[in-house]
TORGU-416134 format. One record per residue (C-alpha): residue number from 1; x, y, z. Coordinates in pm, 1 decimal, padded with zeros to 6 digits. Layout:
SITE  pos         u         v         w
SITE  NUM         X         Y         Z
...
//
This chain:
SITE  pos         u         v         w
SITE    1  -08444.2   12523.2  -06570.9
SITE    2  -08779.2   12300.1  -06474.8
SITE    3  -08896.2   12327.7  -06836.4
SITE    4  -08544.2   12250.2  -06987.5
SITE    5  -08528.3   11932.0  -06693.5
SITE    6  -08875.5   11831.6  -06832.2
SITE    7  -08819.7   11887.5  -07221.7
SITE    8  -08445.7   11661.2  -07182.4
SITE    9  -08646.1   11408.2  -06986.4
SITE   10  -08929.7   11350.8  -07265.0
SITE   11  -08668.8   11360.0  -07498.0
SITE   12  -08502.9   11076.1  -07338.9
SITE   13  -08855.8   10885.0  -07314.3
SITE   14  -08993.7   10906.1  -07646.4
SITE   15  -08662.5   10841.4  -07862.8
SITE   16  -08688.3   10920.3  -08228.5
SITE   17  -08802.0   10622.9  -08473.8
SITE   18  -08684.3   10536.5  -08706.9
SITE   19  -08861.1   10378.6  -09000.8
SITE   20  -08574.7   10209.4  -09129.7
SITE   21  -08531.6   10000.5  -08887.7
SITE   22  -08887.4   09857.0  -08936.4
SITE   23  -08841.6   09839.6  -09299.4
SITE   24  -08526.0   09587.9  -09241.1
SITE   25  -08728.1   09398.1  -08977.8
SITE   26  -09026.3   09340.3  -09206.5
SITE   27  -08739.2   09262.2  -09544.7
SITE   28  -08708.6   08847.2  -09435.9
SITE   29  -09160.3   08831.6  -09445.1
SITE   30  -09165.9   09039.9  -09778.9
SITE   31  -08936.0   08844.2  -09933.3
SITE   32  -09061.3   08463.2  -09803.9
SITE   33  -09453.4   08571.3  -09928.6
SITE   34  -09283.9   08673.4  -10262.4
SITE   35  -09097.3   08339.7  -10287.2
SITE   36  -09412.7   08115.3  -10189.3
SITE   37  -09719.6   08320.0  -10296.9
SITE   38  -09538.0   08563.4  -10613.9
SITE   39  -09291.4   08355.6  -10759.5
SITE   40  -09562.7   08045.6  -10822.7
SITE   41  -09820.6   08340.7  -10979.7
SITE   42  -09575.5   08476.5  -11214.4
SITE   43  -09443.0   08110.9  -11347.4
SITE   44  -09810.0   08071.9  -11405.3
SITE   45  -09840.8   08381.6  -11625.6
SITE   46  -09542.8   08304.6  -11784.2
SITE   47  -09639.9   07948.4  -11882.0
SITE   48  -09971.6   08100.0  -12022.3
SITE   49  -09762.4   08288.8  -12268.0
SITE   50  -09646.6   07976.3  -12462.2
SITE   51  -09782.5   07696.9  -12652.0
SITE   52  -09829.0   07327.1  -12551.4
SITE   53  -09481.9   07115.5  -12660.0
SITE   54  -09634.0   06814.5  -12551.5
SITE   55  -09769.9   06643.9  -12212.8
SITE   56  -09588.8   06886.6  -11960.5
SITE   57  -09400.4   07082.8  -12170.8
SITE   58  -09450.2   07422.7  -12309.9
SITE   59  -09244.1   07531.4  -12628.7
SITE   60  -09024.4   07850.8  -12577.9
SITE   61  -09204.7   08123.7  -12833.6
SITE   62  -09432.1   08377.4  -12676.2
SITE   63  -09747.7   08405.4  -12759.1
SITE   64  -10094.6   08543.4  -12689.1
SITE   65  -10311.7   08261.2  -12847.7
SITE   66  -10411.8   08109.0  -12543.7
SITE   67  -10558.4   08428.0  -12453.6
SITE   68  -10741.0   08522.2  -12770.2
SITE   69  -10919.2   08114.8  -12734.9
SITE   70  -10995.2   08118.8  -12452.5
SITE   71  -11207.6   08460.9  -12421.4
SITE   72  -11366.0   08350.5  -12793.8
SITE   73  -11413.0   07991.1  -12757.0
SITE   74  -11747.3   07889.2  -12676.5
SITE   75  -11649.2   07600.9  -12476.3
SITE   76  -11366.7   07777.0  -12226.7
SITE   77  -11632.2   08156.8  -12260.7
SITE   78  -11914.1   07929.2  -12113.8
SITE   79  -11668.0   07773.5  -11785.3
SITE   80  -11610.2   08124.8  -11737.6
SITE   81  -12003.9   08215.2  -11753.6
SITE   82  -12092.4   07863.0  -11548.7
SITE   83  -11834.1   08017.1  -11229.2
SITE   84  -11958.3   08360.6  -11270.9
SITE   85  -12316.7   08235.4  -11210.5
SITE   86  -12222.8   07968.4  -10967.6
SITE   87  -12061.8   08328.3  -10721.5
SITE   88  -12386.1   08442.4  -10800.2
SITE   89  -12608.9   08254.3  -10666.9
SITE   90  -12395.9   08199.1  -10385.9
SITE   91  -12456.9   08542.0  -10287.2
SITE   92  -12809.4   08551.7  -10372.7
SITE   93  -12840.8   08250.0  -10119.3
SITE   94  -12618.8   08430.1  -09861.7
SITE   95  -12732.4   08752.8  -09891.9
SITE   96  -13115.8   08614.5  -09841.2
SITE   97  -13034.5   08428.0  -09546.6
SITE   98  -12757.8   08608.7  -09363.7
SITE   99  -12937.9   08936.6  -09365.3
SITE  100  -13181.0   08832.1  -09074.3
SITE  101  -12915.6   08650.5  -08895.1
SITE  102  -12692.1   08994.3  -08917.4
SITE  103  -12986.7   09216.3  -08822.5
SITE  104  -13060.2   09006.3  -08441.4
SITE  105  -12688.0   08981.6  -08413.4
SITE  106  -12664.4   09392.1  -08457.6
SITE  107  -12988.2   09406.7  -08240.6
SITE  108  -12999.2   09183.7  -08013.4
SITE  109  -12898.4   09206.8  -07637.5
SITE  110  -12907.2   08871.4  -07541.8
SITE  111  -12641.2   08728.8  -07311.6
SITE  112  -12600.6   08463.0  -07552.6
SITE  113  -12493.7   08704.0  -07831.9
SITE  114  -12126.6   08577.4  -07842.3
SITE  115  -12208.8   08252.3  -07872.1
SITE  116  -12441.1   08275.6  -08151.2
SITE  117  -12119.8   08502.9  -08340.2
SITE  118  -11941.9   08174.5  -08222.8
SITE  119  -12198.0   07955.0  -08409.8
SITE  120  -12183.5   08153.5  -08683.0
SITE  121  -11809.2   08137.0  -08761.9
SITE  122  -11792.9   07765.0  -08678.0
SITE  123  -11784.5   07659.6  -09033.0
SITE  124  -11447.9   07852.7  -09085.7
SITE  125  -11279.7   07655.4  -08771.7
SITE  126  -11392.0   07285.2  -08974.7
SITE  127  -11144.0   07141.4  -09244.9
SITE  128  -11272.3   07260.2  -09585.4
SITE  129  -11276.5   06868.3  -09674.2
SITE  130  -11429.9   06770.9  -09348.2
SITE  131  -11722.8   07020.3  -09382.4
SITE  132  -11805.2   06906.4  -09708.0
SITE  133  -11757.7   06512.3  -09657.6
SITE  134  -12026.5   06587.1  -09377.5
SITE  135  -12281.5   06689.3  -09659.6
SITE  136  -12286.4   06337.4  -09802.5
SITE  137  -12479.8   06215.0  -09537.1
SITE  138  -12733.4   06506.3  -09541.0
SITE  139  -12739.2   06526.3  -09929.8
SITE  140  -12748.6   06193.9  -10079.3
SITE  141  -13056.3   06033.7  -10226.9
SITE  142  -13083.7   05825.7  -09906.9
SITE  143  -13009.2   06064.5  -09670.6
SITE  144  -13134.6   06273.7  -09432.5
SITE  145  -13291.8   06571.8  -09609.6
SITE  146  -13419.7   06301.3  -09891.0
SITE  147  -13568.0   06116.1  -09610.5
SITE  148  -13756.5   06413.5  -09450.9
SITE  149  -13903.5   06512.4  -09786.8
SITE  150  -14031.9   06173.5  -09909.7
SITE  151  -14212.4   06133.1  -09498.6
SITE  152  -14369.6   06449.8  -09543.4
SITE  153  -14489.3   06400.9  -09857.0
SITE  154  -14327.5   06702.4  -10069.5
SITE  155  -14129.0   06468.7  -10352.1
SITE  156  -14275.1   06176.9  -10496.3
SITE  157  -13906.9   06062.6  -10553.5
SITE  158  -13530.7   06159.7  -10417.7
SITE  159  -13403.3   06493.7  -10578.6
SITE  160  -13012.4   06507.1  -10681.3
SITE  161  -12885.2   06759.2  -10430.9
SITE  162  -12509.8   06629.3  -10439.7
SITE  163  -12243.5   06525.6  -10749.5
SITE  164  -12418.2   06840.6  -10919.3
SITE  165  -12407.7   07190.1  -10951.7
SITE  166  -12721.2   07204.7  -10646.6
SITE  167  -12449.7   07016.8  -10439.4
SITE  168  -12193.8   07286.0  -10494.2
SITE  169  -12406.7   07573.4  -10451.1
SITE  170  -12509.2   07469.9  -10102.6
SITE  171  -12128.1   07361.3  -09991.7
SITE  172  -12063.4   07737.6  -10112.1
SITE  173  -12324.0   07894.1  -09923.8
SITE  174  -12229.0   07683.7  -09594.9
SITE  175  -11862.1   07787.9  -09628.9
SITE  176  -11944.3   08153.2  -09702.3
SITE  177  -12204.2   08276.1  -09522.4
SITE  178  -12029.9   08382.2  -09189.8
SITE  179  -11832.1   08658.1  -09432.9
SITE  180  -12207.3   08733.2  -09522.0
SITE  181  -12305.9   08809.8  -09181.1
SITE  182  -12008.4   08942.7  -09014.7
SITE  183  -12009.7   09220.8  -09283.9
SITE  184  -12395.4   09302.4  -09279.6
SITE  185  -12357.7   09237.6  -08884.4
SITE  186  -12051.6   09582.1  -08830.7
SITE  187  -12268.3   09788.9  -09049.6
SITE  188  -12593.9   09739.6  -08941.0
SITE  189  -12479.0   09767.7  -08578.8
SITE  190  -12370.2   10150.9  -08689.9
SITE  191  -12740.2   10220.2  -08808.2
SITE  192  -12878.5   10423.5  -08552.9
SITE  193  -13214.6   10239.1  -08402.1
SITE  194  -13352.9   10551.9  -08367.0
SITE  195  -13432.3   10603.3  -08781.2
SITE  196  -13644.9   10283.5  -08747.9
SITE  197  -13832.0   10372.6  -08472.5
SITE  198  -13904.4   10722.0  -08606.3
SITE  199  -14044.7   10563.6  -08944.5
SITE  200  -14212.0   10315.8  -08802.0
SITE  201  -14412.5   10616.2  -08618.1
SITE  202  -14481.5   10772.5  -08921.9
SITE  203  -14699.3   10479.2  -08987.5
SITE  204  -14425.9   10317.6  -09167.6
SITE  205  -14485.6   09890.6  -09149.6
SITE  206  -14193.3   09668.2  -09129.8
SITE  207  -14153.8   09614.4  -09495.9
SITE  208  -14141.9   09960.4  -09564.1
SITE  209  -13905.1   10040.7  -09313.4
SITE  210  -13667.0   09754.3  -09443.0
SITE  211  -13676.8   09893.0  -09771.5
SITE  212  -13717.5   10243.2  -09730.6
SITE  213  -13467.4   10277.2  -09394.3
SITE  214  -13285.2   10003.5  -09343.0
SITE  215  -13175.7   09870.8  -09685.0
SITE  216  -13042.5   10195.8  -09825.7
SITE  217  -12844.6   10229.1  -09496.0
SITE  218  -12706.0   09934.1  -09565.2
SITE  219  -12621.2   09852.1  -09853.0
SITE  220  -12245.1   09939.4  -09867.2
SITE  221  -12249.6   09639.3  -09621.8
SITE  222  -12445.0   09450.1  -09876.1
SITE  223  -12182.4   09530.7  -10171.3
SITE  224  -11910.4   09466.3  -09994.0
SITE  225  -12000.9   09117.3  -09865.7
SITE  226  -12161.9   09040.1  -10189.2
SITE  227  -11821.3   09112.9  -10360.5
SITE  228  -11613.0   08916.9  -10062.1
SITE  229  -11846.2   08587.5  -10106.8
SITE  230  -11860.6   08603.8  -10502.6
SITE  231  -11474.2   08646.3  -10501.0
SITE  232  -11421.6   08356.4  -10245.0
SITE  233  -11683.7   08147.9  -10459.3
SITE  234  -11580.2   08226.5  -10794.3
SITE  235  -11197.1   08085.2  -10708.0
SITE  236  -11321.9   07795.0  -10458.5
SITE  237  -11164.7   07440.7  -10569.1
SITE  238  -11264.3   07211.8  -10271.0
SITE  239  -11615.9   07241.6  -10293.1
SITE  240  -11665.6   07237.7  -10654.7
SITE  241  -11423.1   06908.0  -10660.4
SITE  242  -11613.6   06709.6  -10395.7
SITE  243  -11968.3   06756.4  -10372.9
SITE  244  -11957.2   06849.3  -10739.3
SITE  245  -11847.1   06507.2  -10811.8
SITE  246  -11618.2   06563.4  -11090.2
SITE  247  -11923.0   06674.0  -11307.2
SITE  248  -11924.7   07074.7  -11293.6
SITE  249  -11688.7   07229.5  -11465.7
SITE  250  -11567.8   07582.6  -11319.3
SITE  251  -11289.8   07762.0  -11340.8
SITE  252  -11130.2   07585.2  -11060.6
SITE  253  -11165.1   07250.0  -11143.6
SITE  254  -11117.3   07305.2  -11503.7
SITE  255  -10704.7   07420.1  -11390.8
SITE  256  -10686.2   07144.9  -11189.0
SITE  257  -10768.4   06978.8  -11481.7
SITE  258  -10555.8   07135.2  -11699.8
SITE  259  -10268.2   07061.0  -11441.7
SITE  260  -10339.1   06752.1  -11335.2
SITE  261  -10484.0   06531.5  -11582.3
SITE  262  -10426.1   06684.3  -11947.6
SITE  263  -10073.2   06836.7  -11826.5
SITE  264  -10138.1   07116.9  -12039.4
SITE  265  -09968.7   07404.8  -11859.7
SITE  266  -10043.3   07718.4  -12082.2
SITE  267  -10412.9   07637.6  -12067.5
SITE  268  -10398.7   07577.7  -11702.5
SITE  269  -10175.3   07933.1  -11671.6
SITE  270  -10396.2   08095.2  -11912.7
SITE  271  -10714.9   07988.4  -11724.1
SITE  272  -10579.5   08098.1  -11390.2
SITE  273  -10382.5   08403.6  -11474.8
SITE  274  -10793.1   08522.2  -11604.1
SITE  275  -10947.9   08372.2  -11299.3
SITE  276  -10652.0   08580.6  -11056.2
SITE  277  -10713.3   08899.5  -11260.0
SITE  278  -11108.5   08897.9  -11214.8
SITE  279  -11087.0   08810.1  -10858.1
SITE  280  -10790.9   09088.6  -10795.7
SITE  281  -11048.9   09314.2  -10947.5
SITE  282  -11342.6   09221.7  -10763.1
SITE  283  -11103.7   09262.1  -10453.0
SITE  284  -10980.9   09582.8  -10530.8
SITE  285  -11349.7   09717.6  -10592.1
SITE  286  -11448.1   09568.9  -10258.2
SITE  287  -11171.6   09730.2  -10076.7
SITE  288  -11264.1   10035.9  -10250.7
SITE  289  -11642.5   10030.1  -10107.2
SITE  290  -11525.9   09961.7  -09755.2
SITE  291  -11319.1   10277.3  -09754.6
SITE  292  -11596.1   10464.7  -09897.6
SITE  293  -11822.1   10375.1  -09641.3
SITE  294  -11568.9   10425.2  -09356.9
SITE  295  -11479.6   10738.7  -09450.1
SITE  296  -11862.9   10815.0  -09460.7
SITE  297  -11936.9   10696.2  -09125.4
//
């Protein structure tokens, strides 16, 4: 009688879900992201499909032309080249200076360790236009960095570090480096100290422990942030379009372009429909390497 009194009275407790009950709850969000983020994507695919009618118009054939130009043109190949080496470098940049930042962070036992994580996200919590207006200052030929360089002696005259691709490149490492560290930062921090400290008893210096120890440890944490900040580069618009000045041509800015200016909306479609597909891919790959390595650890 107790265990049939207990049984009825968990029973009672822990009801039976039921799943389609969530699936109705969770209907209105699926269907407001498909109108605002999957309806927009597939008019641009479908606009990539037809030719130019004339300024803003698109003629009602299909077609794969724009395709088949813009992967054998010279002039459209090398934008996609130019963005695909601008999300390089990025994450050369990031990767060189966020991996000692990541390593204290995982390390360190400082009090002050959340407030340094707070530093390093601040750049997120700053308007994307805000962050880079506040370059100009820094960047320009009388500015501050110019200034420090000419006092000290190192330039004879002002370098061009803004309205240029050097201008763009350090906007995109400013923006993207926190994704840099917090990713090196969660997998370092499951590296057990232990396997440096026993190599660097063997005799083992710290370079050789980096790169015999430390490195291969973590470098799931290194292709996964690598692929998160080249993605995020490779589609960035903001950056590109202010301290670029109008003068670097990426993928980004050439759509805008496309859009904007020419009103040619197959090339536009046809530009971003490539530029969505590489980045779904890189994304896909990266989500694919953080599984791998949590289902290692």
């Amino acid at each position: 009688m107790a265990s049939t009194a207990i049984s009825e009275k968990s029973a009672w407790r822990s009801p039976p879900r039921r799943p389609d009950f969530w699936l109705w709850v969770l209907l209105p969000t699926a269907l407001v992201l498909g109108v605002i983020f999957f309806a927009p994507i597939v008019d641009l695919i479908l606009a990539s499909l037809h030719e130019m009618a004339g300024p803003g118009q698109v003629s009602t054939s299909f077609t794969l032309a724009n395709y088949r130009t813009f992967l054998t043109d010279p002039f459209y190949f090398g934008i996609l080249l130019r963005t695909c080496w601008l999300g390089l470098l990025v994450v050369g940049c990031c990767l060189i200076v966020g991996y000692p930042v990541a390593y204290y962070l995982a390390r360190t036992q400082s009090r002050w360790r959340g407030f340094l994580l707070f530093l390093t996200i601040s750049p997120l919590l700053i308007s994307a236009v805000v962050r880079n207006m506040g370059w100009f200052p820094l960047l320009d030929q009388a500015g501050l960095v110019n200034w420090l360089l000419l006092e000290l002696g190192v330039v004879s005259s002002p370098l061009r570090l803004i309205n240029n691709f050097t201008g763009v490149v350090i906007g995109l490492v400013h923006a993207l480096l926190p994704f840099m560290i917090l990713t090196l930062t969660t997998v370092i921090q499951r590296i057990d100290v232990d396997l440096e400290e026993a190599a660097a008893s063997l005799g083992a210096g710290p370079w050789r422990v980096f790169w015999r120890v430390l490195l291969p440890l973590s470098l799931p944490g290194v292709v996964s942030g690598a692929l998160i900040v080249f993605t995020m580069a490779i589609s960035a618009y903001t950056t590109p379009a202010i301290l670029g000045g109008n003068r670097v041509l990426v993928m980004a800015t050439y759509i805008a372009q496309q859009f904007r200016t020419v009103l040619n909306y197959p090339a536009g479609g046809t530009a971003a429909a490539i530029l969505l597909v590489f980045a779904a891919m890189l994304t896909i790959l990266a989500l694919r390497v953080r599984t791998a390595e949590a289902a290692g650890s």
